[in-house]
C-alpha positions as CSV (number, residue, x, y, z in Angstrom):
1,X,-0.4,-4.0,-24.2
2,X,2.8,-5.1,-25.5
3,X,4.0,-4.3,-29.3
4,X,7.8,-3.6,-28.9
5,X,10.1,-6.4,-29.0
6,X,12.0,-5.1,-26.8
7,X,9.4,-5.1,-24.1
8,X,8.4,-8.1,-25.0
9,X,11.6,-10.0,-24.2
10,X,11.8,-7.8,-20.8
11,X,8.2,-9.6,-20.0
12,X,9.8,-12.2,-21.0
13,X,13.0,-12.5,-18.2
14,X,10.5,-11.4,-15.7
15,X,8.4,-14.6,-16.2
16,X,11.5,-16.6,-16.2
17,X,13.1,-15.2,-13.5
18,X,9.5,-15.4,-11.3
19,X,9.2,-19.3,-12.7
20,X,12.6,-19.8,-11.2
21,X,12.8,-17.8,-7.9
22,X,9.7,-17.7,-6.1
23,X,9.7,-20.4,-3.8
24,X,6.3,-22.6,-3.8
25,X,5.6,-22.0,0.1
26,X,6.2,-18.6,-0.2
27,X,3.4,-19.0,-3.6
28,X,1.2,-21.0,-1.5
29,X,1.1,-18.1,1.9
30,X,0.6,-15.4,-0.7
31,X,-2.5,-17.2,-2.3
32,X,-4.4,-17.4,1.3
33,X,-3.7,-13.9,2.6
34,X,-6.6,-12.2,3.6
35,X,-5.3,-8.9,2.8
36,X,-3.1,-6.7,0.8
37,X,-0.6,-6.3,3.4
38,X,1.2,-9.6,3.8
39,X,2.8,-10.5,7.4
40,X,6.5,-9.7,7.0
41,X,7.6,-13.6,7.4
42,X,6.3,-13.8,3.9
43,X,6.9,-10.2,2.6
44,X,10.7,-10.2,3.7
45,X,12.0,-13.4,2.4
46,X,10.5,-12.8,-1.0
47,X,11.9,-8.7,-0.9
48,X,15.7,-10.3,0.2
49,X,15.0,-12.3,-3.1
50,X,13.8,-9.6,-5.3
51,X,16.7,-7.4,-3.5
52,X,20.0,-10.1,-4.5
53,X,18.6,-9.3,-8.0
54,X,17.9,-5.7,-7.6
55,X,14.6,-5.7,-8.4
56,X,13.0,-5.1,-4.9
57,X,12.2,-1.6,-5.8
58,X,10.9,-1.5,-9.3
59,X,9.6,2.5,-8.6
60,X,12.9,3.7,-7.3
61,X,15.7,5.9,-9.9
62,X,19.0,3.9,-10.1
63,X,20.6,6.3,-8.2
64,X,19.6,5.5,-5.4
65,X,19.2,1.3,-5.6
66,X,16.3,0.8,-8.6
67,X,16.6,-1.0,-11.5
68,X,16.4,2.0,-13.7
69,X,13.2,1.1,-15.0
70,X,10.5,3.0,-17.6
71,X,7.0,3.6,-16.4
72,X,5.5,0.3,-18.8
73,X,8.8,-1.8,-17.5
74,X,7.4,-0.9,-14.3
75,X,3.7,-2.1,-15.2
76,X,4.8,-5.1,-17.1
77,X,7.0,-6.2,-13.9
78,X,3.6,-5.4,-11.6
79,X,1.5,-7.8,-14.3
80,X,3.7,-10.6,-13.8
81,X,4.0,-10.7,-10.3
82,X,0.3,-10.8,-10.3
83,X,0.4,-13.2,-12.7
84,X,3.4,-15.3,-10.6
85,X,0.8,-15.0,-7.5
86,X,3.8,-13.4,-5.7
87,X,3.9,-12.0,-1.7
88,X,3.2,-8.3,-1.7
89,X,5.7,-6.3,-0.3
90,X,5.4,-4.1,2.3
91,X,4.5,-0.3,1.0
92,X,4.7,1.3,3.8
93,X,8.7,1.6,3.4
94,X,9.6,1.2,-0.2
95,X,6.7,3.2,-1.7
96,X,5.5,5.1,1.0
97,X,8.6,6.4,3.3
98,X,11.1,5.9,0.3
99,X,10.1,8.3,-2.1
100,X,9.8,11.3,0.8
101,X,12.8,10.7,2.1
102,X,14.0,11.0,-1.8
103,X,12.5,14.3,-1.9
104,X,12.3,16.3,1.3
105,X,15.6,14.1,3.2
106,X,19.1,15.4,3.5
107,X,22.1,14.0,2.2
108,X,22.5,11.9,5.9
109,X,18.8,10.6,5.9
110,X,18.8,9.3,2.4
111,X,22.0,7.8,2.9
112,X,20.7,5.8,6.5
113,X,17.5,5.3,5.7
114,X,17.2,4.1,1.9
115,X,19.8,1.1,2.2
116,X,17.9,0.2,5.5
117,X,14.7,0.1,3.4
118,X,15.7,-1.8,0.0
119,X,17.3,-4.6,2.3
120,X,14.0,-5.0,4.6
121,X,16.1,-4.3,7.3
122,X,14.2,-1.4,8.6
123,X,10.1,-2.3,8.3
124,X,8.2,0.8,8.7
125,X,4.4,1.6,10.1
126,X,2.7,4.8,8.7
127,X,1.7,7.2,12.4
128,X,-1.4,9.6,10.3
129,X,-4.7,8.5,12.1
130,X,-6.0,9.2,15.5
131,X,-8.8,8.6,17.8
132,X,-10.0,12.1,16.4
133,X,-8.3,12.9,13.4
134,X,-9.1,10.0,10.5
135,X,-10.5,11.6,7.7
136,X,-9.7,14.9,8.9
137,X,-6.4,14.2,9.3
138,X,-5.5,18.0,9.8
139,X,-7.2,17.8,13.3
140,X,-4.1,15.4,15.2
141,X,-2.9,16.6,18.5
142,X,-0.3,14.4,18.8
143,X,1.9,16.5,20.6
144,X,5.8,17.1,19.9
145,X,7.1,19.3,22.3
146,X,10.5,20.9,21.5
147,X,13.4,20.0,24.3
148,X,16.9,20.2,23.4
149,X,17.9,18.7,20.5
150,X,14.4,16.4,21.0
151,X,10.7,16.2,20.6
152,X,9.0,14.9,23.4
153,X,5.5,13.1,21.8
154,X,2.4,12.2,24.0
155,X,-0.5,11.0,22.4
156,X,-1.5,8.1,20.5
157,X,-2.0,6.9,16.4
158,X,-4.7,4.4,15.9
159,X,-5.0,2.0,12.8
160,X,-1.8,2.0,12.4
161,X,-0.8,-1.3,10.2
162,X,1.8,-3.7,11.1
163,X,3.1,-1.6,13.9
164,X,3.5,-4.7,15.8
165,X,5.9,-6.1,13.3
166,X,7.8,-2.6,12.7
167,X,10.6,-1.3,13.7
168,X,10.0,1.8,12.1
169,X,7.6,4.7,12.0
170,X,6.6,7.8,10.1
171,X,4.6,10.1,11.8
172,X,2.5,13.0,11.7
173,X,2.8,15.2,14.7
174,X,1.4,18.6,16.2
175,X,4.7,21.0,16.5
176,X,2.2,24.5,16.5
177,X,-1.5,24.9,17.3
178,X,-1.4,28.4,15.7
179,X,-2.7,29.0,12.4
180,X,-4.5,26.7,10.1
181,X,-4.4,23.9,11.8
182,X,-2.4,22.1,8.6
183,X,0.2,25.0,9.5
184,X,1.2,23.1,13.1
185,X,1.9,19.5,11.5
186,X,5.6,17.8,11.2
187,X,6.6,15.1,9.8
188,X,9.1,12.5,11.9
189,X,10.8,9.9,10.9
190,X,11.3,7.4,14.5
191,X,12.4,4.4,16.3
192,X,9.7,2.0,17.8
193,X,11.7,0.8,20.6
194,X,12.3,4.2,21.7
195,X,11.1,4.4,25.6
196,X,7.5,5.4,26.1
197,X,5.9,3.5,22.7
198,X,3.1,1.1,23.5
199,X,1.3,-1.0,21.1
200,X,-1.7,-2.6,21.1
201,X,-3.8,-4.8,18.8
202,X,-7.0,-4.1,17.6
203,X,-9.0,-6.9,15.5
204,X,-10.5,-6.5,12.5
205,X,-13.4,-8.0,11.2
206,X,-12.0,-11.0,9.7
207,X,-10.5,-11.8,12.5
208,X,-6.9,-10.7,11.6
209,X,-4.7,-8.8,13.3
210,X,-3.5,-6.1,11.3
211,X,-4.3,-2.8,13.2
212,X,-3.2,-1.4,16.2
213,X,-2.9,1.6,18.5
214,X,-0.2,2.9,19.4
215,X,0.5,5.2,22.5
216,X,3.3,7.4,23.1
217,X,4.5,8.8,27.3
218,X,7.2,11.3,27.1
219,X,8.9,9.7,23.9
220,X,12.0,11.3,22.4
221,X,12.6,12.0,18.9
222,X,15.4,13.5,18.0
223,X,14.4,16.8,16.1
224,X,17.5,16.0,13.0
225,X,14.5,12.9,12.8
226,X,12.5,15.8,11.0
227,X,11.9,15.7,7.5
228,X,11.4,19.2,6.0
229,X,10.8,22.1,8.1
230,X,9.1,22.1,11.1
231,X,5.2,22.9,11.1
232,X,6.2,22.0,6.7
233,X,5.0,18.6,7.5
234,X,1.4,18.9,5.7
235,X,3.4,19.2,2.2
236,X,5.2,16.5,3.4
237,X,2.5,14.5,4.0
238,X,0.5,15.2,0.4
239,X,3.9,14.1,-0.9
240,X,3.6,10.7,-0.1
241,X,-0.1,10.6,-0.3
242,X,0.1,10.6,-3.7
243,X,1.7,7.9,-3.7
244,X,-0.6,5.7,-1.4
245,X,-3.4,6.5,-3.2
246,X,-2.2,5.8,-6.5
247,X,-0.6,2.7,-8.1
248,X,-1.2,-0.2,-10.3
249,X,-4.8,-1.7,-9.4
250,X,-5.3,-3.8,-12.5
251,X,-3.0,-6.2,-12.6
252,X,-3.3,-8.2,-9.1
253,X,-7.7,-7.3,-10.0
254,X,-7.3,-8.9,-13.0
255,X,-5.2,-12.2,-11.4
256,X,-7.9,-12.5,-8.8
257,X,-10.8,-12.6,-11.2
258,X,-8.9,-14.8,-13.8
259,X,-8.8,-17.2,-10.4
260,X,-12.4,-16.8,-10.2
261,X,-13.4,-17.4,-13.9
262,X,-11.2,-21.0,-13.6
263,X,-13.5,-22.1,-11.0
264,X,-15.8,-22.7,-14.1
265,X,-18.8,-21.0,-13.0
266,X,-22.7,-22.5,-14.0
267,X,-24.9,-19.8,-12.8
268,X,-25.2,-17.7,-15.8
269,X,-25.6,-14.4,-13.6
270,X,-21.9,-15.3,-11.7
271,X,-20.6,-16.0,-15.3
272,X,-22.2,-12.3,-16.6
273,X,-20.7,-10.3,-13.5
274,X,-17.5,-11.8,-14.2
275,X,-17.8,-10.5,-17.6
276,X,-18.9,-7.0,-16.3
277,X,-15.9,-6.7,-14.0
278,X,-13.6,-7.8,-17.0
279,X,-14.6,-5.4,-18.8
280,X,-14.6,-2.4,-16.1
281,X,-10.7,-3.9,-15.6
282,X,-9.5,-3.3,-18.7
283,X,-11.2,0.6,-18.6
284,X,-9.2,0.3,-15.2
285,X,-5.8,-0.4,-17.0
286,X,-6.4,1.7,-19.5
287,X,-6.8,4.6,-17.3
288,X,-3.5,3.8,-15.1
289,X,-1.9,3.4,-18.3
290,X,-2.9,7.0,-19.4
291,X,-1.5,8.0,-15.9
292,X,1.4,6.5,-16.4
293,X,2.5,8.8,-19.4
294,X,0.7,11.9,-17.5
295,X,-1.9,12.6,-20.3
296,X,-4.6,14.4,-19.6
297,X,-4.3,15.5,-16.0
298,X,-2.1,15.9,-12.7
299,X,-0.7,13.0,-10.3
300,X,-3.0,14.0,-7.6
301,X,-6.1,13.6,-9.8
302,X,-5.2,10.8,-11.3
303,X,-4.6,9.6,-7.4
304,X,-7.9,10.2,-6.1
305,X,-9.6,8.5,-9.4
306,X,-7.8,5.7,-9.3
307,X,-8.0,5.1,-5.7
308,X,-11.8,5.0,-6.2
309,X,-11.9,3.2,-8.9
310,X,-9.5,0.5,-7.8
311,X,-11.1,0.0,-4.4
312,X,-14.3,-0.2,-5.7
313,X,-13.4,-2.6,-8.1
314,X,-11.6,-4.5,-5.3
315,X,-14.6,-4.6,-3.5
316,X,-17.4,-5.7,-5.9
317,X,-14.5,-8.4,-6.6
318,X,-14.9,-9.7,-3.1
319,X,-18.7,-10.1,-3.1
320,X,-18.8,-12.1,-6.5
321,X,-16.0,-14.1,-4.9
322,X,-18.2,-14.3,-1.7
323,X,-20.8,-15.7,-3.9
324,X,-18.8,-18.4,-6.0
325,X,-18.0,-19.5,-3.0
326,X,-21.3,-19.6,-1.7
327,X,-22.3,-22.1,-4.8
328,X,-19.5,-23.9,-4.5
329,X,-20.0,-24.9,-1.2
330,X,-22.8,-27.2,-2.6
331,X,-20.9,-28.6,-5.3
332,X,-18.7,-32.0,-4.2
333,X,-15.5,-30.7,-3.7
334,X,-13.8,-33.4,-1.7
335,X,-12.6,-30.7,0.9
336,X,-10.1,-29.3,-1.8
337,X,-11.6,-25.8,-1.8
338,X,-9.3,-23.0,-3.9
339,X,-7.5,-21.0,-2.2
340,X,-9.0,-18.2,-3.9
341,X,-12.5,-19.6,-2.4
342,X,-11.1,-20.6,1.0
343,X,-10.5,-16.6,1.7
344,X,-13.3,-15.3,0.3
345,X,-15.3,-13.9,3.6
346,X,-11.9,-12.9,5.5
347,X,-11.0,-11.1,2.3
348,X,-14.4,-9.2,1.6
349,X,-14.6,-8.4,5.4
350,X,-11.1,-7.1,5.5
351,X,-11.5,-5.1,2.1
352,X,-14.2,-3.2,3.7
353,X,-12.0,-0.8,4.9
354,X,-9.9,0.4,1.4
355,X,-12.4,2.9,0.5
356,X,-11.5,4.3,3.9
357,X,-8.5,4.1,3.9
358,X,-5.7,6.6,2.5
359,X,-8.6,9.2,2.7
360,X,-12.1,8.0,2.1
361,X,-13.1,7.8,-1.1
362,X,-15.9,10.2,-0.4
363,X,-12.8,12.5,0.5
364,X,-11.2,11.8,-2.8
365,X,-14.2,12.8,-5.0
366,X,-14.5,15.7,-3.4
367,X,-10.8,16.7,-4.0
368,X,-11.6,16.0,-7.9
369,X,-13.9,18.3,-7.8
370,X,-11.8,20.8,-6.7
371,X,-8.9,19.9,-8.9
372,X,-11.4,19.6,-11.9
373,X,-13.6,23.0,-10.8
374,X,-11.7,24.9,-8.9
């Protein structure tokens, strides 16, 4: 990938710096986390590192707190933190929120917010899905009823990751019921320990707790909490969708199954899926490396395709680790047992759920088609 000096020595002080900085425990958590979203007493102590050197937000322009990166600085930083095995940070604020409030947020809300989010000092939950509005995300009936200078919100959001640990939420709300029903929707930016916000756990599959609901009696937002217009918040929302969807797949894909081919495989089928996955890895990065300099299509195509793609890939990934593991578990080990191995089930039965998530993926091939059809 590399062929410019220049970017070869910038690889180069990113390995050092991740040699030097990242603490083993903090190595160790990341290697047995069950899912892409690592618990914040991991996440937080490795962003305050990444923050003292101003790298926290590798995606972010300069102006307001990013290094100032290019688009292949960017990848090559991704690749080595893959590489490091480094804690993920928490998207839902520095890549999610962050680059909406870049966009659609006044001079005030950029200037609160974006400090609050670099620093981990604000950790934010995503508000989209409901009980009856997942996929369809257009049908939410959370209501925000104007009152004063407030919205007052009853209803509830469900799947809503990490809200336990946040202190921060942006929400999708219903501000109109006339029109298209994308017409009514607002976008809020709001305080968890506001009066009238209730959350509760929901358990996942692996046993994790990641998920929750969350209910809202008579909570007040204020309505300056807005960002864009009200009833806008639909354009809002594809904003920052683009950015969830998309992203840098390869390089943590390509970690895990490097993990998997140094548990020195003997069954000659494991050893050929390996292989096959390699191989659909590197059509992977070369795909998010075309995105990267825009050829060939828009940023919401490119999205949706790598969103499938990814997931997918994350996901056949999980069931040849599933089945390492599975031989392994005959082989004399003396109880030490990879870590890679060790999360193997928890991992496949919480990665169930990324080609639901962020839209289904059935969702995303049908907005290709449209993008690519008309």
């Amino acid at each position: 990938m590399l062929n410019d000096p220049a970017l070869e020595a910038f690889r180069d002080e990113v390995r050092a710096f991740l040699a030097e900085a990242l603490p083993d425990d903090l190595r160790r958590a990341a290697s047995r986390a069950t899912s892409v979203f690592h618990d914040p007493a991991v996440s937080l102590p490795w962003q305050r590192i990444l923050h003292a050197r101003g790298w926290a937000a590798p995606d972010w322009p300069a102006e307001f707190g990013g290094p100032g990166w290019s688009e292949i600085e960017r990848y090559i930083f991704t690749a080595e933190c893959a590489r490091a095995g480094t804690p993920n940070l928490a998207p839902m604020g520095l890549k999610m929120v962050a680059p909406v409030i870049m966009h659609y947020g006044s001079a005030e809300q950029r200037a609160h917010y974006l400090p609050r989010i670099l620093s981990g000092e604000d950790y934010w939950c995503q508000g989209f899905s409901e009980p009856g509005a997942g996929s369809d995300l257009a049908a939410l009936q959370l209501r925000a009823v104007p009152d004063g200078s407030d919205y007052v919100l009853n209803g509830s959001k469900i799947w809503t990751t990490h809200a336990h640990f946040a202190n921060r939420m942006f929400a999708l709300v219903r501000t109109s019921s006339e029109g298209k029903p994308q017409a009514g929707i607002s976008f809020l930016l709001l305080d968890m320990m506001t009066p009238g916000i209730k959350v509760e756990p929901i358990r996942t599959l692996a046993g994790d707790h990641e998920f929750n609901q969350v209910f809202f009696d008579d909570v007040r937002v204020p309505q300056a909490n807005r960002l864009g217009g009200e009833n806008e918040g639909w354009s809002v929302a594809k904003h920052l969708l683009t950015f969830e969807r998309g992203g840098k797949y390869a390089p943590g894909l390509m970690a895990r199954l490097a993990g998997l081919r140094a548990q020195s495989v003997a069954d000659p089928v494991l050893r050929a899926q390996i292989e096959r996955e390699a191989i659909a890895l590197q059509a992977l990065q070369a795909l998010e490396l075309k995105a990267m300099r825009g050829v060939g299509g828009s940023p919401a195509l490119y999205a949706s395709a790598l969103k499938i793609l990814g997931t997918e890939s994350a996901q056949r990934i999980d069931t040849l680790a599933c089945d390492i593991a599975g031989h392994a578990a005959w082989a004399d080990t003396d109880g030490q047992v990879p870590a890679e191995l060790a999360v193997a089930v928890p991992r496949y039965l919480n990665d169930r759920a990324a080609s639901i998530y962020a839209g289904s993926n059935e969702i995303q091939r049908d907005l290709i088609a449209r993008l690519m059809l008309g």
